[in-house]
N, CA, C and O of each residue as an XYZ file, in Angstrom:
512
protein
N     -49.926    -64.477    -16.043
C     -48.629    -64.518    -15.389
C     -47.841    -63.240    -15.663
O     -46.831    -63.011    -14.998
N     -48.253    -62.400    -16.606
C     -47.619    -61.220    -16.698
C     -47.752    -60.464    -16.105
O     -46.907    -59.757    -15.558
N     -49.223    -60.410    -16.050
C     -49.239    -59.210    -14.492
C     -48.403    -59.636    -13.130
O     -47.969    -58.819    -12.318
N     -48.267    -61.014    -13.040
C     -47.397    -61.040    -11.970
C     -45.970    -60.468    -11.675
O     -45.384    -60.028    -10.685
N     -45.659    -60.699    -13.120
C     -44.098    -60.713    -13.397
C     -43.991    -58.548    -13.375
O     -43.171    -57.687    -13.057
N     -44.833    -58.594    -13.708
C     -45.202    -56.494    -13.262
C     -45.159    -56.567    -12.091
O     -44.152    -56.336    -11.421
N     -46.265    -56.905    -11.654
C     -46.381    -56.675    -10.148
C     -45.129    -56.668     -9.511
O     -44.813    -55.651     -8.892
N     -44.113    -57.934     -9.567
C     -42.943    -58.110     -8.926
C     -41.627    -57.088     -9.387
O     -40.797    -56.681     -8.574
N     -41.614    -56.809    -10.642
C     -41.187    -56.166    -10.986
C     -41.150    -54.167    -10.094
O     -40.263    -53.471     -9.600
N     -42.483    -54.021    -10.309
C     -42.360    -53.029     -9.365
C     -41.777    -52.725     -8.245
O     -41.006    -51.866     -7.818
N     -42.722    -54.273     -7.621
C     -41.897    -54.371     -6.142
C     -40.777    -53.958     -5.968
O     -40.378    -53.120     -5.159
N     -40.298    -54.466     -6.635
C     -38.526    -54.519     -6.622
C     -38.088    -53.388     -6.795
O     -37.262    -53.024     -5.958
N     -38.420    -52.477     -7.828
C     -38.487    -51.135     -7.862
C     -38.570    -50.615     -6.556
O     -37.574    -50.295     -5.906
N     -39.479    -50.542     -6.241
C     -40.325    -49.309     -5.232
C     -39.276    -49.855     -4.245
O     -38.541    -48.943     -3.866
N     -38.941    -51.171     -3.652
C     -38.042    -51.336     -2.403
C     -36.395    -50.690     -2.598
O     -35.558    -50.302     -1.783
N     -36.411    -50.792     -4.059
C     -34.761    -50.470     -4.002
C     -34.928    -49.201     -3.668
O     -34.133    -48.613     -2.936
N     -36.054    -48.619     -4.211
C     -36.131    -46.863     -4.000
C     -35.758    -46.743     -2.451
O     -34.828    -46.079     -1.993
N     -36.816    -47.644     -1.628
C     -36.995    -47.273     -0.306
C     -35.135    -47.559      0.075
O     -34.475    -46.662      0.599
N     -34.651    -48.626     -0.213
C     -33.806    -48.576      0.392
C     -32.482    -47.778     -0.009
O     -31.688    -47.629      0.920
N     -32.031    -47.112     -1.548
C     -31.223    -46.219     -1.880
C     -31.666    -44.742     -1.200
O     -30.710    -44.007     -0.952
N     -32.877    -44.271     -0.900
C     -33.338    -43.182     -0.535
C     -33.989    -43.486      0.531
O     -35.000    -44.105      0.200
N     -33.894    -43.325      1.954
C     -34.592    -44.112      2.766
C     -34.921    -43.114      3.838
O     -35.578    -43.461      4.820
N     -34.474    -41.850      3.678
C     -35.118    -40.611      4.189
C     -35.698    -40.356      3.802
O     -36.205    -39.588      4.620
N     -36.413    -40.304      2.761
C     -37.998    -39.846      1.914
C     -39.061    -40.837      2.975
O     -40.211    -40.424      3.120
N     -38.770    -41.739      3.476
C     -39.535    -42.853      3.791
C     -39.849    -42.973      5.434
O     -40.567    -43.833      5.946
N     -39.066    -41.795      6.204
C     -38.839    -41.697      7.496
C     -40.766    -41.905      8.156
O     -41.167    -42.778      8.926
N     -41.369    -41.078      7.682
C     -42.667    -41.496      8.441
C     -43.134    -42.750      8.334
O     -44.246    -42.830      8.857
N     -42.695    -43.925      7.805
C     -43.440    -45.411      7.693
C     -42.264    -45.806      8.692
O     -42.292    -47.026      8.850
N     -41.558    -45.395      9.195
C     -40.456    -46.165     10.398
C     -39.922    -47.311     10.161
O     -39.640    -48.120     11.045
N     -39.763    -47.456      9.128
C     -38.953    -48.931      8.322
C     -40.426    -49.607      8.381
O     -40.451    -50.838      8.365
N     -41.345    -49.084      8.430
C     -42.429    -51.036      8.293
C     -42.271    -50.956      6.559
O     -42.081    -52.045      6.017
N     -42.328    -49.926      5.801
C     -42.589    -50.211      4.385
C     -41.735    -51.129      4.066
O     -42.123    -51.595      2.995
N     -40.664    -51.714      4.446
C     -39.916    -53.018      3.864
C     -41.217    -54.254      4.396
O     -41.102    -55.362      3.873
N     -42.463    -54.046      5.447
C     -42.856    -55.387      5.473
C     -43.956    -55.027      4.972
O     -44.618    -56.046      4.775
N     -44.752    -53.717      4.520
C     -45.984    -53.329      3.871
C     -45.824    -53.484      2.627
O     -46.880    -53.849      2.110
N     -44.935    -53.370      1.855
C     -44.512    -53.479      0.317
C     -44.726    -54.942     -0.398
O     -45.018    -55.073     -1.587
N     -44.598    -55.656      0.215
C     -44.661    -57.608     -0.053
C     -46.216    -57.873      0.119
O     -47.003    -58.341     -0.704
N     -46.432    -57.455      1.389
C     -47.604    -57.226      1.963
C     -48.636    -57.271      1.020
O     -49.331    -58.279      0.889
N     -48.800    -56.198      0.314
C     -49.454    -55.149     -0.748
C     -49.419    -55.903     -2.399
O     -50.301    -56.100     -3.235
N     -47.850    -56.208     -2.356
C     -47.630    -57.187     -3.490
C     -48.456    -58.485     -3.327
O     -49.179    -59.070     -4.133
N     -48.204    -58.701     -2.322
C     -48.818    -60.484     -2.419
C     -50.387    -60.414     -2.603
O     -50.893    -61.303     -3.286
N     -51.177    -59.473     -2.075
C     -52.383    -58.747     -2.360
C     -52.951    -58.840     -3.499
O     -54.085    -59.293     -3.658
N     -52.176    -58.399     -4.440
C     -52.379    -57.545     -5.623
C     -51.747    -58.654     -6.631
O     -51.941    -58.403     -7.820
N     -50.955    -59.945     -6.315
C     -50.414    -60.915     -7.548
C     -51.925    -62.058     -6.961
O     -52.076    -62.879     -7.866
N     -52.421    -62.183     -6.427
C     -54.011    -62.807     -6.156
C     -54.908    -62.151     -6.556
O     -55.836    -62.791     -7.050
N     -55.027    -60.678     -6.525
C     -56.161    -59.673     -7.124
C     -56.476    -59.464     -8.735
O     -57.492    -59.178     -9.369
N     -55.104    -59.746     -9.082
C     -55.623    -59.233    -10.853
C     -55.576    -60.518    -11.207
O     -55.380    -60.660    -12.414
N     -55.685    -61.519    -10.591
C     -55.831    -63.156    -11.106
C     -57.213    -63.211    -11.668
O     -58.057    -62.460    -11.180
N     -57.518    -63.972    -12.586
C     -58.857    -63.772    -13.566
C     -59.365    -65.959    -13.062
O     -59.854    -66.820    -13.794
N     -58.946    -66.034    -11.635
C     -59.980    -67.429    -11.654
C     -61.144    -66.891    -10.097
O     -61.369    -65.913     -9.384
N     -61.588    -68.384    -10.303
C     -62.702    -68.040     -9.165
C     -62.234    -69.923     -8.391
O     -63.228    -70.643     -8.292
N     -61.246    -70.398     -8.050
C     -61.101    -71.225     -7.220
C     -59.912    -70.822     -6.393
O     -58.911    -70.258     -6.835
N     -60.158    -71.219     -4.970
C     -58.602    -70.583     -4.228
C     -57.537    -71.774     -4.523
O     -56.360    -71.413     -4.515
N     -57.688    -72.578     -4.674
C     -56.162    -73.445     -5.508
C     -55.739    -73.159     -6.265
O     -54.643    -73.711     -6.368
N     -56.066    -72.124     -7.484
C     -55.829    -71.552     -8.615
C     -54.964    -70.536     -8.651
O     -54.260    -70.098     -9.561
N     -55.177    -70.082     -7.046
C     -54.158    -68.724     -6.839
C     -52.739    -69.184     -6.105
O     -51.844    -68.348     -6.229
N     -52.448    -70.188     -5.482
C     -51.840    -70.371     -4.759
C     -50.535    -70.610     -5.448
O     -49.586    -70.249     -4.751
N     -50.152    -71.190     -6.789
C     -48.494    -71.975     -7.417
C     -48.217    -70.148     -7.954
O     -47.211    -69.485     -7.704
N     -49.214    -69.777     -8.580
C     -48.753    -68.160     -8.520
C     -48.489    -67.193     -7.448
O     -47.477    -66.505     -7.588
N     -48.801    -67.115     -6.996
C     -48.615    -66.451     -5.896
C     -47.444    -66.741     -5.193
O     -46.828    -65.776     -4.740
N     -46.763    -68.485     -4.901
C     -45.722    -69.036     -4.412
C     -44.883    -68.729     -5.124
O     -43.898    -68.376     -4.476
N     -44.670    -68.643     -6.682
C     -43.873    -68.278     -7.651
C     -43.515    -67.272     -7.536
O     -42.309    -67.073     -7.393
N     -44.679    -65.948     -7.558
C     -44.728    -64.853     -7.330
C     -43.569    -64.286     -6.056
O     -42.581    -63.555     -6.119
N     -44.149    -64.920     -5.074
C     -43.764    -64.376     -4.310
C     -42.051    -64.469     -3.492
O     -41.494    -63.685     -2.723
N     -41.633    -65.712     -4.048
C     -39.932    -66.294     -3.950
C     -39.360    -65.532     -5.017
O     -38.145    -65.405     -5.163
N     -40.549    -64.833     -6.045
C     -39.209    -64.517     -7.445
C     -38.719    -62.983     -6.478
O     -37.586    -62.749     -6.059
N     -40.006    -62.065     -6.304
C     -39.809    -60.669     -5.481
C     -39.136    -60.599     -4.862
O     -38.336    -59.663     -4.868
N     -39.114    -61.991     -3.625
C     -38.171    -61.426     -2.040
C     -36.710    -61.804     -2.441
O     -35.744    -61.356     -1.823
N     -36.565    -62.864     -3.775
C     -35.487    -63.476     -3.878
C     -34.563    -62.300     -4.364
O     -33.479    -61.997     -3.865
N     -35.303    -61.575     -5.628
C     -34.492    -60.877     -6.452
C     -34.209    -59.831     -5.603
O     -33.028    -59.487     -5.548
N     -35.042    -59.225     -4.904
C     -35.239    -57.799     -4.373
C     -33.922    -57.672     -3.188
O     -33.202    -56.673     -3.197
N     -33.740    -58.641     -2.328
C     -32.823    -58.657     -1.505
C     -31.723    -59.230     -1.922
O     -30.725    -59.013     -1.235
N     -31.523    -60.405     -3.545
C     -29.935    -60.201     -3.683
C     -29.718    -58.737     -4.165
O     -28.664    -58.353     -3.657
N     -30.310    -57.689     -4.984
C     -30.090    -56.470     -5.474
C     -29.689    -55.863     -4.053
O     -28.525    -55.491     -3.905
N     -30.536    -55.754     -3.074
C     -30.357    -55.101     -1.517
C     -28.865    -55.235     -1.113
O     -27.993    -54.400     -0.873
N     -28.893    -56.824     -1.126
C     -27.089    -57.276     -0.803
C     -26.176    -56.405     -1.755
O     -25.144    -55.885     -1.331
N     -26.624    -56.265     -3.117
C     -25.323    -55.964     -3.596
C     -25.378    -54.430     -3.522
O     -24.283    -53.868     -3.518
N     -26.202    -53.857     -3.479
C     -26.102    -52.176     -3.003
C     -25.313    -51.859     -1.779
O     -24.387    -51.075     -1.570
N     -26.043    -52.810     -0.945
C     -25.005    -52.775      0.735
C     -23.760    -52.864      0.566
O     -22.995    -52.038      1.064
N     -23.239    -54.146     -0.355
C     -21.953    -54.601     -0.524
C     -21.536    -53.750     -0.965
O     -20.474    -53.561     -0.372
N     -21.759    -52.536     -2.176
C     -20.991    -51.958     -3.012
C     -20.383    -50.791     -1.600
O     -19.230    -50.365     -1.661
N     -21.371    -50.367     -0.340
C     -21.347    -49.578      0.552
C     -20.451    -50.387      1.448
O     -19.369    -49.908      1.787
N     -20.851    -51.671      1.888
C     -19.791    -51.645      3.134
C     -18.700    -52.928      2.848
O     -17.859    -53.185      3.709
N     -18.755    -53.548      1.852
C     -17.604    -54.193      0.941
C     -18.054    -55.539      1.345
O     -17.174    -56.375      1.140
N     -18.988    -55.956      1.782
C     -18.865    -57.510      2.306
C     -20.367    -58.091      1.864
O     -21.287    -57.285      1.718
N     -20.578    -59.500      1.658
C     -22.120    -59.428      1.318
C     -22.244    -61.145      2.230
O     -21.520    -62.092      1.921
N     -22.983    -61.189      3.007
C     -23.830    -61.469      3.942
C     -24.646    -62.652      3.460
O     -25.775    -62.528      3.935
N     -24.541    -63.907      2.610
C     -25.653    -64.835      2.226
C     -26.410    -65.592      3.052
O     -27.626    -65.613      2.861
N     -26.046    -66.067      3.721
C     -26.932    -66.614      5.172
C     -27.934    -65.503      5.128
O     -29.050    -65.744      4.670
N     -27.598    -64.161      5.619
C     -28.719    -63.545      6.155
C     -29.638    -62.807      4.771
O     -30.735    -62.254      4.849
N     -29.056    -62.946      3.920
C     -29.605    -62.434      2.575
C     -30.928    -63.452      2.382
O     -32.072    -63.060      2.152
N     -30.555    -64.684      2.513
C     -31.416    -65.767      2.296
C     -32.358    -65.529      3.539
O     -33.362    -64.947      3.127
N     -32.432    -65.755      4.923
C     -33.241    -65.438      5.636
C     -34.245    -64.547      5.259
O     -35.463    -64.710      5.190
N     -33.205    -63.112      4.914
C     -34.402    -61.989      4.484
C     -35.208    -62.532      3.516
O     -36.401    -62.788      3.674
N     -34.743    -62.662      2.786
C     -35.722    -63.356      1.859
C     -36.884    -64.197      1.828
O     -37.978    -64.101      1.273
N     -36.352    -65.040      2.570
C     -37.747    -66.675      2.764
C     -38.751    -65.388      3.904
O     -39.973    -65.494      3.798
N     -38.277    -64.391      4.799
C     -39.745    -63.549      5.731
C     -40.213    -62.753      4.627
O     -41.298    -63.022      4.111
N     -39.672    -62.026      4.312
C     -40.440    -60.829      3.017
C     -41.046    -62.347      1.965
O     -42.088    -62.025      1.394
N     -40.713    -63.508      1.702
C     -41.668    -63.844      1.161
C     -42.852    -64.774      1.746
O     -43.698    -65.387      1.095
N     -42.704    -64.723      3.004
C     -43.775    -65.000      4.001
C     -44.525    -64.041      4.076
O     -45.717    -64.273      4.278
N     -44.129    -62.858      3.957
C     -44.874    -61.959      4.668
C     -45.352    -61.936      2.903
O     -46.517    -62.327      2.991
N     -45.160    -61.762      1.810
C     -46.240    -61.645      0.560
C     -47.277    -62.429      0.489
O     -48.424    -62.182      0.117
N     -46.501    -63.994      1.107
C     -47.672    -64.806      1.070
C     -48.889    -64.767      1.925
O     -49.952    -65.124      1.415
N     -48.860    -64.361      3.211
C     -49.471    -63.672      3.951
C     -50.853    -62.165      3.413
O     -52.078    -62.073      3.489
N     -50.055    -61.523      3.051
C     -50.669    -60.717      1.805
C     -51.449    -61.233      0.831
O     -52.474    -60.695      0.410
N     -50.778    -62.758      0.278
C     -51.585    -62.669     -0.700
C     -53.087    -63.971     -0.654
O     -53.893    -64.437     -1.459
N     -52.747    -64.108      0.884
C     -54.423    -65.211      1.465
C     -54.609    -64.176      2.078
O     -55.825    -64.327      2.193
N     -54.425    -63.288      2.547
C     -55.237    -61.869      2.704
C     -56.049    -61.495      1.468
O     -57.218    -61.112      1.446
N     -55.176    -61.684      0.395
C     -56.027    -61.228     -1.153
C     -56.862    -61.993     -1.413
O     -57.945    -61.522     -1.761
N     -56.684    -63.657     -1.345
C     -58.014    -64.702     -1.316
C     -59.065    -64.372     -1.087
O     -60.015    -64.444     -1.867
N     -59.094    -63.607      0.937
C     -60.424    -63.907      1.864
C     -60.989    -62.529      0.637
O     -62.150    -62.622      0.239
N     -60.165    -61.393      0.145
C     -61.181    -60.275     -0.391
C     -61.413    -60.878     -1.537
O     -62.477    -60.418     -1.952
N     -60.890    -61.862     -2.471
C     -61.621    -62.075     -4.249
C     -62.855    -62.923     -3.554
O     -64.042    -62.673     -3.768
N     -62.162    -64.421     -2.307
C     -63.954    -64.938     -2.588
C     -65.082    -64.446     -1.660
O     -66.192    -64.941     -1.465
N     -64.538    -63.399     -1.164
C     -65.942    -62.326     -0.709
C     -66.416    -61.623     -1.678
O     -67.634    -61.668     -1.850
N     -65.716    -60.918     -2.430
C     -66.456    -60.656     -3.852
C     -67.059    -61.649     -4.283
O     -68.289    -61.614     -4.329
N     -66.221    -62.995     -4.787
C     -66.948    -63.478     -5.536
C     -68.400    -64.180     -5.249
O     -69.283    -64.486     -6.050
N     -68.343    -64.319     -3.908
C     -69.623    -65.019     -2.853
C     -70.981    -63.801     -3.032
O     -72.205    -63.912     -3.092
N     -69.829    -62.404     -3.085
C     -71.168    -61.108     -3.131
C     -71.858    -61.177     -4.617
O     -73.036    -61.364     -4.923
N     -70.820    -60.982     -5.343
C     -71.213    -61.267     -7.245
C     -72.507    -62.515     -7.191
O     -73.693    -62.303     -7.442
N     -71.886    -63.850     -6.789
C     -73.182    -64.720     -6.588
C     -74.430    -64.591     -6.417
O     -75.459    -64.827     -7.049
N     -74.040    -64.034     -5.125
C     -75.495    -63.798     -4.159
C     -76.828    -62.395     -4.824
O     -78.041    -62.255     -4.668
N     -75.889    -61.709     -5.476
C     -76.373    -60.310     -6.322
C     -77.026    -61.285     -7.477
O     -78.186    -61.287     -7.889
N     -76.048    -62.017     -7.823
C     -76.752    -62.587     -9.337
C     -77.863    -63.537     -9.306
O     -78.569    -63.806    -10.278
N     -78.004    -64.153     -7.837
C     -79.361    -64.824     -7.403
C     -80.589    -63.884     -7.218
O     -81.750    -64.004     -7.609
N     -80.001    -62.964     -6.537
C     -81.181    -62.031     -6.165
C     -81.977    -61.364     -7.448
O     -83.105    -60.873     -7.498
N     -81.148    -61.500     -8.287
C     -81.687    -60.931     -9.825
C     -82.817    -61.639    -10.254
O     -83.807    -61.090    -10.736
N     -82.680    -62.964    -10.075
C     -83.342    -63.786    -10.816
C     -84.427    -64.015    -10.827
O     -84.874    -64.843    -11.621
């Protein structure tokens, strides 16, 4: 669970970057706010150490409400400090898609661990 709590941690990082500095970022045309979750949700299923897909899933859900939750109240309050008003309805919206879209990412990360793990198998039969 720690690597998760990294993983998200970053996230959160790397988005505030994108969004305090958001001219460094001009060639991704705003998608990096939906590639970043994306990538996260990926990667909180990838460094998971099981081999059943039910195993990944309460992490990953955890995972992925703590990122979009934290990442966009921080978003709100940067905006707010800029345009004086903060927005919760739509704060919350953002939130529940960026953490659709991790979760998305991260049964994207599933189909690649149990293709590995189906390849690992099949290698370790052929050994025998």
């Amino acid at each position: 669970m720690k690597k998760i709590y990294l993983i998200s941690a970053l996230t959160v990082l790397s988005g505030l970057l994108f969004v305090l500095v958001p001219g460094w970022f001009k060639f991704l045309w705003g998608w990096q706010l939906l590639l970043l979750p994306f990538i996260a949700g990926m990667l909180m299923v990838l460094v998971q150490n099981e081999n059943k897909s039910y195993h990944f899933l309460p992490k990953l859900i955890i995972g992925s409400f703590l990122t979009s939750f934290v990442f966009v109240i921080l978003w709100q309050l940067i905006e707010y400090d800029h345009d004086g008003y903060f927005i919760l309805l739509g704060a919350l919206q953002m939130a529940l898609v960026l953490s659709i879209v991790c979760i998305l990412g991260g049964l994207v990360g599933i189909v690649i661990r149990g293709t590995t793990l189906l390849i690992e198998k099949y290698e370790n039969n052929e050994k025998k």
